[in-house]
N, C-alpha and C positions, 0 to 999 in steps of 0.2 A: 872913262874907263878906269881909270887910279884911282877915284874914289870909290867905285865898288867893290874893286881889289880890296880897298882899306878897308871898308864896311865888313868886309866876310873876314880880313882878319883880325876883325876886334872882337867880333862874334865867335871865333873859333878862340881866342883868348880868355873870354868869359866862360865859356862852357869850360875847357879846361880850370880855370881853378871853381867853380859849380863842384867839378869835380873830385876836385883835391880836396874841399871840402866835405865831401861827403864821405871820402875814402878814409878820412881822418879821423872823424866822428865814426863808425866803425869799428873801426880798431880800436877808440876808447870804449866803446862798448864791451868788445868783447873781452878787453885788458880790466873793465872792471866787474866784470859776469863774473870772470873766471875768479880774481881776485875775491871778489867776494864767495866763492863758494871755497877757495883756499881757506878764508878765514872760518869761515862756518866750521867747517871741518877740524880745524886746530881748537877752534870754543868747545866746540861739541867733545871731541878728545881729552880735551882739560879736566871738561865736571865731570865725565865718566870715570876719570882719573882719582877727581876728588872724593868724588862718592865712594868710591871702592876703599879708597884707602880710612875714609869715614867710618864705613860697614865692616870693615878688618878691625880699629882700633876700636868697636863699640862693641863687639863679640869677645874678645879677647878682655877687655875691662869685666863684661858682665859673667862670664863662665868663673864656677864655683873654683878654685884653687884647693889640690888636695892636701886632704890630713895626712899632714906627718904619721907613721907609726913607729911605732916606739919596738922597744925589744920585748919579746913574749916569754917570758918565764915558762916550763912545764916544770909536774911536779911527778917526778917516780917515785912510785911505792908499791910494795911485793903483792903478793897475792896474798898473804895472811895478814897483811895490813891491809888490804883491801876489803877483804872480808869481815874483818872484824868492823871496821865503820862501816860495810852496809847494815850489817848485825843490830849496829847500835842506833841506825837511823831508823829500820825496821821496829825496833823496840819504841821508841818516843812515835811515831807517826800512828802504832796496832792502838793505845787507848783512845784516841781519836775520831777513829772509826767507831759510828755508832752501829748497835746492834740492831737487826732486821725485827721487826714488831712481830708478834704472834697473829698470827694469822686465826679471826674475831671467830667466835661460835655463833654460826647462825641457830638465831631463837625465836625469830620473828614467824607468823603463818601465814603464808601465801595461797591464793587460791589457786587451783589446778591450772597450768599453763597449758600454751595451744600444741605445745609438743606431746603433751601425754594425751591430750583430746586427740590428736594423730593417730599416736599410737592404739587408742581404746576404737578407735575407726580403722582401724587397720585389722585387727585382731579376725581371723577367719572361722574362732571358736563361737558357736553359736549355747550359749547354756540350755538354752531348751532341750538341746541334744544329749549334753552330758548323764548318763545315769548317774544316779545318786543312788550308791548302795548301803544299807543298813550298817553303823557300824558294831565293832565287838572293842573291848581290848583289855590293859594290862596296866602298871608301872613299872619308872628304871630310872637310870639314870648315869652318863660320864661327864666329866665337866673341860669342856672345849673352849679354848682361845679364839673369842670372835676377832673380824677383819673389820669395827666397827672406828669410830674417830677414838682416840687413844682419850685418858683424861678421866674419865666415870665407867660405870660399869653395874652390872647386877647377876643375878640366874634362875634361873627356870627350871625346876624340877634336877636342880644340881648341873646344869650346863651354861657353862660364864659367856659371855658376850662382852663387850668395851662399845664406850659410844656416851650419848647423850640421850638419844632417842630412839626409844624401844617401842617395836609394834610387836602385840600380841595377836596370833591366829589362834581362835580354841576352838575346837571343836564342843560342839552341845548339842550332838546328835543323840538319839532314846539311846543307843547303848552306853553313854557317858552316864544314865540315870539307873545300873546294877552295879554292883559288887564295889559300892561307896566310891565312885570313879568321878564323880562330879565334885562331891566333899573334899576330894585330896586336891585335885584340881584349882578348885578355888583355893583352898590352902595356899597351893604353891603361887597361886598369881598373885593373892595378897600380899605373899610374903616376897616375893621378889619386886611387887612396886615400892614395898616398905623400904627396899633396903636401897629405893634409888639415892644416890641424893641433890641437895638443891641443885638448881640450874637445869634437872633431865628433863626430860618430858614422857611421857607415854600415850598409847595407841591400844584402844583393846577391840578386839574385830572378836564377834561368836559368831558362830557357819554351822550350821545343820543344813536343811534343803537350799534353804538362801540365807542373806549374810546381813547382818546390822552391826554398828557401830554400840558399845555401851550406852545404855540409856542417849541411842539416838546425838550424839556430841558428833559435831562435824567435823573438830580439826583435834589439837593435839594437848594434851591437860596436861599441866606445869606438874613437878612431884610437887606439891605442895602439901605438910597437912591436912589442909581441907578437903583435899582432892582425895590422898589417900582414904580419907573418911568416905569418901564420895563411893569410891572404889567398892570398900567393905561394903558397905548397904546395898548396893545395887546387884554385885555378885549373889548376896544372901535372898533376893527376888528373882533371882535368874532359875529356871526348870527347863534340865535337858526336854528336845524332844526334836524328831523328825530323820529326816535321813543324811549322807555324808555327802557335801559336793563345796569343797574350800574354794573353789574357782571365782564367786564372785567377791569373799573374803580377798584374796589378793587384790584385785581390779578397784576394790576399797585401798588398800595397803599401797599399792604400787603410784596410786596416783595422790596421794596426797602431797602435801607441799607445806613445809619442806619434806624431804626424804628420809625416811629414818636410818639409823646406821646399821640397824642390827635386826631381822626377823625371828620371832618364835612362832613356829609353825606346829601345834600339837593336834594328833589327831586318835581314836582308836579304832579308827576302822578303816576301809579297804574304796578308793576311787578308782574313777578311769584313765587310765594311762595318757590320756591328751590335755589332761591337767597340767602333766612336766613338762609338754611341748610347750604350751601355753605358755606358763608363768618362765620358761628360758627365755621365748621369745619378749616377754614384759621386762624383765631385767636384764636384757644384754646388756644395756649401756650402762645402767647403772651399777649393776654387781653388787648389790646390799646384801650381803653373807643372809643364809636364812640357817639359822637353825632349827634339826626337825627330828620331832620326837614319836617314836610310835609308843602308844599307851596299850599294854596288855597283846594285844593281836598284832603280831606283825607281819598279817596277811600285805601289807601298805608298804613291807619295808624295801622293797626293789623302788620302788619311788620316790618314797621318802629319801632313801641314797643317792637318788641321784640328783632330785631337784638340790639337795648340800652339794654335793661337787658342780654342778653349775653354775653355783651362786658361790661358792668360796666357803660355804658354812661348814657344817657337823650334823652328825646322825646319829641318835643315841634312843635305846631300847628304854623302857621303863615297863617293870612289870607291878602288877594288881600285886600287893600286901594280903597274905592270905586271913582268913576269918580271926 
């Protein structure tokens, strides 16, 4: 009986320190869990510490440090001091500035652009329709300021133009061929190409029932000597004849290329009134002044007036030189 008393309490003595042991072990566990997450915690605090204060003195080292400024002087000065040296800066900077070029004289000849080929399509005048009526006339003459390019110049039966480039309208209808109306005629175109000079050009258009170019020349003949020569001879072959209708002489005139500065329009005798509608409609855009002369008959001359105020030109009577 005492010996199993003993037995149970040896057994209840072992398990007690079983336990104490294990109670032990435990608590150091959890004495060194915690311990170690104290220290974690104070490392990890440290280098965030370090770091910052790292990242402060490396911002602070590398930022630019500002420029001292100094003292700033101004300068007063009156208004007539002021003036006078802009005066005098003005003066040394004006020969400096170059001068704008002159603006070239076109000389060149171009062929009829697709704008006037428009325009000659557009046109509602049909010639076929136009009467062409016989004409009659006269001589005269005022001498008018054309709206031509400034620079050169010539006239036509005593009426002045400006320009470079001069078109001739003549009539050389049968009534240009009495009372030496062709003679003087040619006279005056002679002498007005003569008196171009170098660099012009000219244009000679003759219009009885329909309209040719002198001896057939397509564009525009330089004043040269030669030319004028050219001129004389071929005028002295020329014989009025046939009836008045200038309408397709324009449609020559208006579309050439380049444009001329200045028209002479001469005629002596009497057309149809849808000629001025016409050739207004052919020159709006361009406005090439035409000057226009009625020779002896100024049955023409309500037209003749007006196609000049259209176009910017002049209107001037010439009568026939009696026997």
């Amino acid at each position: 009986m005492s010996s199993g008393v003993q037995a149970t309490s040896e057994t209840r003595t072992e398990g007690a320190e079983v336990a104490g042991r294990s109670g032990r072990t435990w608590r150091w566990i959890r004495v060194a869990t915690l311990t170690g997450i104290g220290a974690s915690v104070v490392a990890h605090l440290f280098l965030w510490l370090v770091a910052s204060l790292v990242m402060v003195f490396t911002y602070s080292a590398s930022r630019p440090k500002p420029i001292p400024i100094g003292e700033v002087e101004f300068a007063v000065v009156s208004d007539e001091e002021f003036a006078k040296i802009q005066s005098e800066d003005l003066q040394e900077i004006a020969p400096l500035v170059p001068e704008a070029p002159a603006e070239p004289t076109e000389t060149s000849v171009d062929l009829m652009d697709a704008s006037m080929m428009s325009d000659m399509a557009s046109l509602s005048l049909d010639l076929d329709e136009i009467g062409a009526s016989v004409g009659a006339g006269d001589v005269g003459g005022i001498a008018t300021l054309g709206a031509g390019a400034a620079g050169a110049g010539t006239s036509f039966f005593g009426v002045e133009a400006e320009g470079f480039r001069f078109a001739y309208i003549v009539d050389v209808s049968g009534s240009m061929e009495v009372m030496g109306k062709w003679e003087r005629t040619r006279q005056e175109l002679i002498a007005s190409i003569e008196e171009l000079s170098e660099g012009a050009m000219f244009l000679v258009v003759l219009f009885s029932s329909d309209a040719a170019l002198l001896d057939n020349r397509k564009d525009w003949s330089d004043a040269t000597d030669r030319n004028k020569k050219w001129v004389r001879g071929e005028l002295m072959r020329t014989a009025p004849g046939g009836a008045t209708n200038p309408m397709p002489a324009f449609m020559i005139t208006l579309t050439t290329r380049p444009r001329p500065d200045a028209i002479y329009f001469m005629t002596d005798g009497q057309f149809e009134a849808v000629v001025v509608t016409e050739i207004q409609k052919m020159n709006m855009e361009m406005q090439i002044p035409i000057h226009c002369i009625t020779f002896g008959d100024r049955s023409a001359e309500q037209q003749m007036r007006q196609i000049a105020k259209d176009s910017g030109g002049s209107y001037t009577h010439v009568e026939v030189a009696g026997p």
